[in-house]
Each structure stands twice: as structure tokens, then as C-alpha cells.
C-alpha positions in Angstrom: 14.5 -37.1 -55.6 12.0 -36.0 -53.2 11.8 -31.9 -53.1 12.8 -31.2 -56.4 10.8 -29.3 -59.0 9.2 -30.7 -61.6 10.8 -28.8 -64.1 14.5 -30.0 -62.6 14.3 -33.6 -62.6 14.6 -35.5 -65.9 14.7 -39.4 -66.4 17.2 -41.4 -68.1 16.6 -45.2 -68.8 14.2 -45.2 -65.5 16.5 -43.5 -63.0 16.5 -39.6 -62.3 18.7 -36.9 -61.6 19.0 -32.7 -61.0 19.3 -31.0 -64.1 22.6 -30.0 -64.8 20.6 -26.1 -65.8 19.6 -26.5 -62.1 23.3 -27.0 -60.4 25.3 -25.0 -63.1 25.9 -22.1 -60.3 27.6 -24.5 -57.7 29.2 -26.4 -60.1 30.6 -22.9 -61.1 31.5 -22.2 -57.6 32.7 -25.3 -56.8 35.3 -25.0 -60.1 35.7 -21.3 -59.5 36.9 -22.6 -55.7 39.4 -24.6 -57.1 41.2 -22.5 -59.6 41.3 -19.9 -57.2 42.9 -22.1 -54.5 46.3 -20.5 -53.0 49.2 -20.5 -55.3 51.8 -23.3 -54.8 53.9 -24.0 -51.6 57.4 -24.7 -51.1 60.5 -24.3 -53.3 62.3 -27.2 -55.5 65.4 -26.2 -57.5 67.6 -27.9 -59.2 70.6 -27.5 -61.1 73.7 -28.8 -63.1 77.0 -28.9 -62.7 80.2 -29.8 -64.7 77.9 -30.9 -67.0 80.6 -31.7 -69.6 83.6 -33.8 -67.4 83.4 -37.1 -66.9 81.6 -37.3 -63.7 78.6 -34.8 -64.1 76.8 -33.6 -61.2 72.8 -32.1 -60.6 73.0 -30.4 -57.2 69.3 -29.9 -55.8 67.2 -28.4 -52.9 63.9 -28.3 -51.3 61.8 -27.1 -48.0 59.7 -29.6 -46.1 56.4 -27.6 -45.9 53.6 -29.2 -46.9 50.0 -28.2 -47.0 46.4 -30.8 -46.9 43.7 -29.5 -47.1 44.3 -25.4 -46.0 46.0 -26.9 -42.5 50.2 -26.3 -43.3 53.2 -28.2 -41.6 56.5 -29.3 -41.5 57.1 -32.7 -42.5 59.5 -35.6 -41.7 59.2 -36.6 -44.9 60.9 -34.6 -47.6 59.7 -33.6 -50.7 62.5 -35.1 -52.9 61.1 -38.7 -54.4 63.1 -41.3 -56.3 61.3 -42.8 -58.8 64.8 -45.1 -60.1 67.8 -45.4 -59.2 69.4 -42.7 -61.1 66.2 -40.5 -61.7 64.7 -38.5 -59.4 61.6 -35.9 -58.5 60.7 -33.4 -56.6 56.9 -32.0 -55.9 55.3 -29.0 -55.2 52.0 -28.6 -54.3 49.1 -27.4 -51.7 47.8 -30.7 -51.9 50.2 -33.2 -50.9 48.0 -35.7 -51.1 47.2 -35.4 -54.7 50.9 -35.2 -55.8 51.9 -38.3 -53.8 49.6 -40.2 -55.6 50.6 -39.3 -59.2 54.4 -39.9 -57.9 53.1 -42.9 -56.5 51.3 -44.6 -59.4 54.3 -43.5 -61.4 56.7 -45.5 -59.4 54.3 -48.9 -60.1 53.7 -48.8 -63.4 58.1 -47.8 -63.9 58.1 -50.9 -61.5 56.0 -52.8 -63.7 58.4 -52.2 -67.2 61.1 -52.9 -64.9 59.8 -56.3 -64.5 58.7 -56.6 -67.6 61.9 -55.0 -69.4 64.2 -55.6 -67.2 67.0 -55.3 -69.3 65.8 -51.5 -70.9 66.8 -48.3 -69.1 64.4 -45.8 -69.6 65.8 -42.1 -70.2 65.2 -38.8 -68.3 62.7 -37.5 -70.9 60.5 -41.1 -71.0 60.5 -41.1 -67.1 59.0 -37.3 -67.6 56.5 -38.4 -70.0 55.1 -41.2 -68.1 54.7 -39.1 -64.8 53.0 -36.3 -68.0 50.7 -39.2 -68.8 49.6 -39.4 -64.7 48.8 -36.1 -64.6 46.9 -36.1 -67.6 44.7 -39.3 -65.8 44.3 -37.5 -62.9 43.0 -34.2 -64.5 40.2 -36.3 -66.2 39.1 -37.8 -64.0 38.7 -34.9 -61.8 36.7 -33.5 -65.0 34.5 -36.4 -64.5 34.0 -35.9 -60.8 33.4 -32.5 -61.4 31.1 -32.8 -64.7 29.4 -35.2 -64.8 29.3 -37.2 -61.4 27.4 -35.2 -59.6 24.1 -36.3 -62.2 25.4 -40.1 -61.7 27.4 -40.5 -65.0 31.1 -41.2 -65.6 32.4 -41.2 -69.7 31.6 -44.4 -70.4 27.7 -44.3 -69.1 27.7 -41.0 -70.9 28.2 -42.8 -74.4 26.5 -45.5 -73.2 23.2 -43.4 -72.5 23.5 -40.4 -74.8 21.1 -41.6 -77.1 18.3 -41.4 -74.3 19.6 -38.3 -73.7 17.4 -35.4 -75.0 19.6 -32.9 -77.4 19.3 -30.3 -75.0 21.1 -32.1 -72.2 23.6 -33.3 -74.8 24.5 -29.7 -75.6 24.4 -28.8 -71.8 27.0 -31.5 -71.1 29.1 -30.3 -73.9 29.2 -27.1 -72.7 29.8 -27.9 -69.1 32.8 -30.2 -69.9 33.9 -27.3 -72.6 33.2 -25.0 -69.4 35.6 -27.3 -67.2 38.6 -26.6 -69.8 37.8 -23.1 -69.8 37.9 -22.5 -66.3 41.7 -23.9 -66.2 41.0 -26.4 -63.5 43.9 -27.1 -61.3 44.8 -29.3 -58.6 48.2 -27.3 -58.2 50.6 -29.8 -58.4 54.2 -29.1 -60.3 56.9 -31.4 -60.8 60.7 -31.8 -61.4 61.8 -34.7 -62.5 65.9 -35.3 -62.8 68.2 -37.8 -63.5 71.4 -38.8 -64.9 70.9 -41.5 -67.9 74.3 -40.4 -70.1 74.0 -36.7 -69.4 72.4 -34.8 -66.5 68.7 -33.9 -67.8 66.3 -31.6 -65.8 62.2 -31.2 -67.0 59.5 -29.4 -65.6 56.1 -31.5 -65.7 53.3 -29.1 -65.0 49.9 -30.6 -63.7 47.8 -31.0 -67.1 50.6 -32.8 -68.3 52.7 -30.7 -70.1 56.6 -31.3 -69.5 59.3 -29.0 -70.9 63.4 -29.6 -70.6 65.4 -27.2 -68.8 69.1 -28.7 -70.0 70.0 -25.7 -72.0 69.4 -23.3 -68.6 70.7 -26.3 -66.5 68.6 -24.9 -63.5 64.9 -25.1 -63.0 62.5 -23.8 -60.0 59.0 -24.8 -59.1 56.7 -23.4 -56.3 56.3 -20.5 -54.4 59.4 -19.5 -53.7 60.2 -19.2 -56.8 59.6 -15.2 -57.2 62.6 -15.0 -54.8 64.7 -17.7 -55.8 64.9 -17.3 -59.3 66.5 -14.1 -58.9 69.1 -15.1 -56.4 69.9 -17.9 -58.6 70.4 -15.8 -61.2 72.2 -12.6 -59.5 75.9 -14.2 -60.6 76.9 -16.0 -64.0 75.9 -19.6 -64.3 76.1 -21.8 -66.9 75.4 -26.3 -66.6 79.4 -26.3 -67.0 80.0 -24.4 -63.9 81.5 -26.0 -60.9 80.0 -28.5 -58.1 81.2 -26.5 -55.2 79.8 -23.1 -56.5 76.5 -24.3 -57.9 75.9 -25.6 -54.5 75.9 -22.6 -52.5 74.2 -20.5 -55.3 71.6 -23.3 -54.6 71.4 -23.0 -51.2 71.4 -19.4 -50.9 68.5 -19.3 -53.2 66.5 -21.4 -51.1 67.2 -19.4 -48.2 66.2 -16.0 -49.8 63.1 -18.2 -51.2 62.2 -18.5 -47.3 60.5 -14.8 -47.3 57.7 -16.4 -49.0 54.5 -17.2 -47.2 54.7 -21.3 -47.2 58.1 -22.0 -47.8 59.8 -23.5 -44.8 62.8 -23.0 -42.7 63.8 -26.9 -43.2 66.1 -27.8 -46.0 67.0 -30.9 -48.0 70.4 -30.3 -50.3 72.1 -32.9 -52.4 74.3 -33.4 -55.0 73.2 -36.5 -57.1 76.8 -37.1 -59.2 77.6 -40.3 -61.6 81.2 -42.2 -60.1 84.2 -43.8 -61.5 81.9 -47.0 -62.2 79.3 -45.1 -64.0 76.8 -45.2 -61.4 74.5 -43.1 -60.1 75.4 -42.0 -56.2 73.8 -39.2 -54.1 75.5 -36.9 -51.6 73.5 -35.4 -48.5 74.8 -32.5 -47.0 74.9 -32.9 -43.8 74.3 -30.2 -40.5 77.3 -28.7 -40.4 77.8 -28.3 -44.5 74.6 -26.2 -44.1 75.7 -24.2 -41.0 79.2 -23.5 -42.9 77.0 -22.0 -45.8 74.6 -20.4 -44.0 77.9 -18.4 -42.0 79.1 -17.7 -45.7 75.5 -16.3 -46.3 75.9 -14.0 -43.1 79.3 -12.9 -44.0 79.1 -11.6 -47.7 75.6 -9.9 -46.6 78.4 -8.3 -43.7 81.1 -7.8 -46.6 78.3 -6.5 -48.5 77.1 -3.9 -45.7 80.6 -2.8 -45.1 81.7 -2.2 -48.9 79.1 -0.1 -49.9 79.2 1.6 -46.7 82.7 2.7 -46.9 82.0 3.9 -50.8 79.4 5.8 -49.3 81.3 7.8 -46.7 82.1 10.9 -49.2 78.4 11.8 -48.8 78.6 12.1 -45.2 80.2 15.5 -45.4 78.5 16.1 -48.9 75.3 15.8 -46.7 76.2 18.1 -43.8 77.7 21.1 -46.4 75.1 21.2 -48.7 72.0 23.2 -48.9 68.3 21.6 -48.7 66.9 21.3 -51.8 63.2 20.5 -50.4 62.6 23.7 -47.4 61.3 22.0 -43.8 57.3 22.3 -43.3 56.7 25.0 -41.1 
């Protein structure tokens, strides 16, 4: 501790450390950094279909940009995750590597009730509130990284040596961690997590582990793109009953239009995850050409589009040349 002021250092069962008073600006930068981190990358949607036949159908999408640490690039790997057999999830993020690892330690510990319970089959909603319950871990203990590691304490040394604590530092710690929470830290991270148990079931699990279900919409968006997208999606009547077929362009499409935001990629990943004759769980990847025949239908009803509303439009051609200004030239 060589170099510090008298007045910053204090002891604690023999050992000593900066007064928190001391670094309370940088830790306030360094939160303030975080929370004001770029907004969320890419674009996830996800929506149902024929949601009330026999064989119902959640038809998704998803770019491959991906973003570590400020440096952005197109993957290999896609963005869409199966954490069972008939449940899957799909991130968004700018920090890939943070959201792999909650997906990740999700996947062991479903592995681990599998093994364990191998006879139960989770549902949807449970598979949502497990991956909830990772984020929750990983927000505290980036609250205890951020709080209280930097004077060499995690929570349980904290209990452990509050009572050589002085009050003052007790009410500075409380305040820092109360501080934490205020600031909203966030590690940007969003999930969609889908599946089809008995029905097709769509939740949105946010990254302090708050999860909501979207089954009622049927659809659901995360990232970026979803200014753009959600829109698009929403331009023509949907409902989870309507077909496989349409849903699937009106999908796509959305993606595509979701492209004119700044880190959503060119690159897409469409499937339709649909339950069979046998009551499993299959998955359909459309291939190159499915997407080059959409993205010709995309070109043609923007050219039907063009052309419509420019042959409504011809009447004002003459209106135009026959009528007086209304606003004189400036001279």
C-alpha cells in the first residue's frame, strides 16, 4: 500500500486496503462505463404458427453478428442455441462472451436434472426460469466484482469481517452496493428461449433475470433490430393461428428490413421448429435457395408496390402542370 495517504488506508483484521471514499469516482466511472455501453446487437425473432392444429409450428430467425469486446464480426457460429431437444434459445448481446456462458451453465445444470430425472420433462416456462436464475448469478456476482472486490472482499468475507468493520465503512458499503442497483448495471444480454412441450411457448428472459411469456402475441423480438423489425412484423394481421408458410416470410422480411440497423448482419439463420406425426420435436432449415426465393418475393412486392401507387398517382401529373404556385419562386 505504499503511496497512499494516511487518511485512505484503513485496516481490517491486519490487512489493508483503499478506502472505498477514496475510489468512489472510478468506481462511478467504471459503472457509468458499463451502463452506457452500446445498445444490443443483432436481431432474434420468433414466432408461432398454427398454433391450434395438431402439428404446431414456431418459425424463427436470427443474424450472425456478434460483438467482444467493441471489435464486431460475422460468425460461423449462429446465434440460435439448443438447450433440449424440443427447447430452444436464442441470444442477443454485445458481449458474446458473457451470454455464452449463462447459455452454457444453463445447458449443464438442465444436463444434470436430466441425469438425475431422467424420466421428467421440464416445460417451456421452467427451462425460462432456470436460464432467469443464471442471470440472476451472473449479475451478483458482477455486483461483487464491481463493489466490493476491488477492497479484497467478496459477500461472504463481508459478513465474515463486518464486525471489524467501523460503522462508517459499513454505511459506505451499503450505499455503494445500493449505488450498484441504482445505476442499472448491465451486461447487455437478452434472451429467447422457445420450445414446444404440448403447445408452442415463446418467453423473453432479460439479463437481471426477469422472464415474461409472449404466447398470447405468439411473436417476440430482441436486439437491435428490433426498432425496424417490429414494425415490419407487424405491418399485416397476425395472429399464433396463422399459417406456416406466411409467418415465415413475414419473418424473414422482418429480419431483412431489421438489417438497416447499425450491428445487425447480412447473414441469416431461418427455421421452422414444428412437432410430427409421432409427437416429436423436428427442426426445418431453410436452405439457399428458400431464402433467395423470399428475398425475390421481397424485391417484387417493393416493385408491385412502386408501380401501384405510381399509377394512382398519375392524375396529379397534369394536376401539377395546370395549376398555379401556391408558394412564389425566390427572386
Amino acid at each position: 500500500m505504499t503511496g497512499l495517504k494516511a487518511k485512505n488506508k484503513r485496516v481490517i483484521s491486519g490487512g489493508t486496503f483503499t478506502s472505498i471514499r477514496a475510489n468512489r469516482k472510478n468506481k462511478k466511472r467504471r459503472i457509468q462505463k458499463k451502463v452506457n455501453r452500446e445498445k444490443l446487437m443483432t436481431v432474434c425473432i420468433a414466432a408461432i404458427a398454427e398454433a391450434n392444429t395438431p402439428y404446431p409450428k414456431i418459425v424463427l430467425a436470427a443474424d450472425r453478428e456478434v460483438s467482444t469486446d467493441w471489435i464486431s464480426y460475422t460468425s460461423g457460429v449462429g446465434k440460435i442455441r439448443a438447450l433440449t431437444n424440443y427447447c430452444w434459445v436464442m441470444i442477443s448481446t454485445d458481449n458474446a462472451l458473457v451470454g455464452n456462458d449463462i447459455i452454457t451453465k444453463s445447458i449443464d445444470k438442465l444436463n444434470i436434472n436430466l441425469k438425475n430425472n431422467p424420466e421428467e420433462k421440464l416445460t417451456i416456462e421452467q427451462i425460462a426460469e432456470l436460464l432467469s436464475k443464471e442471470c440472476k448469478q451472473k449479475l451478483d456476482t458482477e455486483r461483487e466484482r464491481f463493489v466490493l472486490s476491488p477492497h479484497g472482499l467478496s459477500y461472504d468475507s463481508y459478513i465474515e469481517k463486518s464486525r471489524d468493520l467501523s460503522r462508517e465503512h459499513i454505511e459506505i458499503l451499503t450505499d455503494d452496493l445500493k449505488e450498484f442497483e441504482a445505476y442499472n448495471y448491465n451486461f447487455h444480454v437478452e434472451f429467447l428461449v422457445f420450445g414446444i412441450d404440448t403447445k408452442p411457448h415463446i418467453y423473453t428472459v432479460v439479463q437481471n433475470g426477469q422472464y415474461v411469456s409472449s404466447d398470447i402475441e405468439g411473436f417476440a423480438i430482441i436486439g437491435g433490430g428490433k426498432s425496424t423489425a417490429f414494425p415490419e412484423f407487424t405491418k399485416y394481421i397476425y395472429t399464433p393461428d396463422s399459417n406456416w408458410r406466411y409467418v415465415l416470410h413475414r419473418v424473414y422480411t422482418s429480419k431483412k428490413v431489421a438489417e438497416r440497423v447499425g450491428g445487425v448482419g447480412p447473414d441469416t439463420d431461418l427455421y421452422v421448429m414444428h412437432l410430427t406425426e409421432n409427437g416429436k420435436v423436428a427442426y426445418w432449415p431453410a436452405d439457399n435457395d428458400t431464402k433467395k426465393l423470399l428475398d425475390s418475393g421481397i424485391k417484387e412486392v417493393m416493385k408491385n408496390e412502386v408501380a401501384i401507387y405510381t399509377k394512382l398517382l398519375e392524375r396529379f401529373d397534369t394536376l401539377l402542370i395546370s395549376s398555379e404556385p401556391k408558394i412564389e419562386p425566390e427572386k
